[in-house]
C-alpha positions in Angstrom: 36.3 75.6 119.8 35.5 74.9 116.1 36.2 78.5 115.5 39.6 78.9 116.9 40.6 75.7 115.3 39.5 77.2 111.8 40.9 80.7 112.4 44.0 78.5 113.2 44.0 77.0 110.0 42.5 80.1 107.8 46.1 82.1 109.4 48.3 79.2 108.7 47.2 79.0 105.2 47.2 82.8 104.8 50.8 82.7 106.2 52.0 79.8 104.1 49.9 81.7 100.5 51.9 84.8 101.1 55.4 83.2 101.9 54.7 80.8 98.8 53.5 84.6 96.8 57.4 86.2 97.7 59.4 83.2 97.1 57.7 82.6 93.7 57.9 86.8 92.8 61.0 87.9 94.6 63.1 86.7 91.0 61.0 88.8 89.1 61.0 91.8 92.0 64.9 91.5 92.5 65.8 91.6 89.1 63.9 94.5 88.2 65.3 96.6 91.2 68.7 95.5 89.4 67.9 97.0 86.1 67.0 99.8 87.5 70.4 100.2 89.4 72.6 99.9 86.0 69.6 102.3 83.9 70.8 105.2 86.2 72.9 107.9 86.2 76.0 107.0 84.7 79.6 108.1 87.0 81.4 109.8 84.1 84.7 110.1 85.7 87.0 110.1 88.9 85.9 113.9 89.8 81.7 113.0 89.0 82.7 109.4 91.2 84.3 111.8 93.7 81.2 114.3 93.7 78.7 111.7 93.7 80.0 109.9 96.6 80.3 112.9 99.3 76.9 113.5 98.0 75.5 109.8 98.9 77.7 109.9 102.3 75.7 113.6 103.2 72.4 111.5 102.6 73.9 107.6 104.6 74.9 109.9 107.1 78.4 108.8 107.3 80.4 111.7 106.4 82.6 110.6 109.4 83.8 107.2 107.8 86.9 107.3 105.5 85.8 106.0 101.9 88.2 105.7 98.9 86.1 104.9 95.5 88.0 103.6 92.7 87.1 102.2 89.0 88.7 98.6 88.5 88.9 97.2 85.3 89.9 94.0 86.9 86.7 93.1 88.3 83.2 92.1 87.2 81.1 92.9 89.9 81.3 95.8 92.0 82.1 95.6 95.8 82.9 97.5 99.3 84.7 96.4 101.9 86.7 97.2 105.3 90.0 98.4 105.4 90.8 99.2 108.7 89.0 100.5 112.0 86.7 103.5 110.4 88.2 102.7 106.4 86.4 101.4 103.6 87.0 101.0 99.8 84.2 100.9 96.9 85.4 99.2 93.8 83.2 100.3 90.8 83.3 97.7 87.9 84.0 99.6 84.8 80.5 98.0 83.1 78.9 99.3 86.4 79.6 102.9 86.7 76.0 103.5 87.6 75.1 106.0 90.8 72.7 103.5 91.6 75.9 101.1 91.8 77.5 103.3 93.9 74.3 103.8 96.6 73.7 99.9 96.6 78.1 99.5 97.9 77.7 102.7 99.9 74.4 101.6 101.7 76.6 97.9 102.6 78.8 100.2 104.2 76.5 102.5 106.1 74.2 99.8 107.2 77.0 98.1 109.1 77.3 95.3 105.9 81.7 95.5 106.2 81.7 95.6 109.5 80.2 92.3 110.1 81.4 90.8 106.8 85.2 91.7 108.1 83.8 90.5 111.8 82.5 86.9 110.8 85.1 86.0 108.2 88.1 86.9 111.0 86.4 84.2 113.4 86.1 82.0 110.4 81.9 81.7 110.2 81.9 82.0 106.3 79.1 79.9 106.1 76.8 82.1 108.4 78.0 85.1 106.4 77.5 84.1 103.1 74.0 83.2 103.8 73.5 86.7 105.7 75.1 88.3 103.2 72.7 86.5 100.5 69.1 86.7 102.4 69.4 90.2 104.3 72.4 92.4 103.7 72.9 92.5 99.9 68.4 92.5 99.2 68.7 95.6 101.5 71.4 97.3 99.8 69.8 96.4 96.4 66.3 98.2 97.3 68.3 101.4 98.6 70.6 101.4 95.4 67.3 101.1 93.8 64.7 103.1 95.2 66.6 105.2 98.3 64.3 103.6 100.5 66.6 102.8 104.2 65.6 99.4 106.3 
């Protein structure tokens, strides 16, 4: 029985060393996967923003969805969102006309990331979206604007 007990307690600290290890280094990994989105490619114009995003919907796999990329000089951050039924809109920041930009707004859209957003704000659950939106959806979208890696 002394075994199990101290297996039980060598897993729990285990468990709580490497949850303690990401909460302390996710800053540093997060903000390195964003300087890495805004040291890419830069989107020179409307025909390059045009080019590049058929290119990224070939490689989401969502050639099928309707998406409309614009560059908004009335914005500071960059976003996507849900127009209608199978339409979406990517508004590129003019300080973030980075491919990796456009990946990290394309991947919310592929991954289902509008959908929900335009889902849980009509029922009026902001609070549960924010905090998805903060702990899964938008550290997802990061690492694939990032690195192309899919979860």
């Amino acid at each position: 029985m002394e075994n199990k007990s101290t297996s039980n307690t060598i897993n729990k600290f285990t468990e709580r060393l490497l949850l303690g290890t990401i909460i302390i280094f996710s800053p540093l990994i997060f903000s390195s996967l964003l300087g890495v989105l805004f040291k890419g490619e830069k989107i020179k114009d409307k025909a390059h923003l045009e080019t590049l995003l058929e290119q990224e919907k070939k490689n989401l796999g969502i050639e099928n969805k309707n998406i409309h990329a614009y560059f908004c000089d009335t914005i500071e951050d960059s976003l996507s969102k849900k127009i209608n039924k199978n339409s979406y809109e990517i508004l590129l920041s003019n300080n973030q006309r980075k491919l990796g930009i456009l990946k990290h707004e394309l991947y919310h859209i592929a991954d289902g990331h509008c959908d929900e957003n335009y889902k849980l704000l009509n029922e009026g659950r902001k609070l549960e979206n924010t905090l998805r939106y903060l702990f899964v959806n938008e550290p997802k979208a990061l690492i694939y604007g990032a690195t192309g890696i899919k979860f």
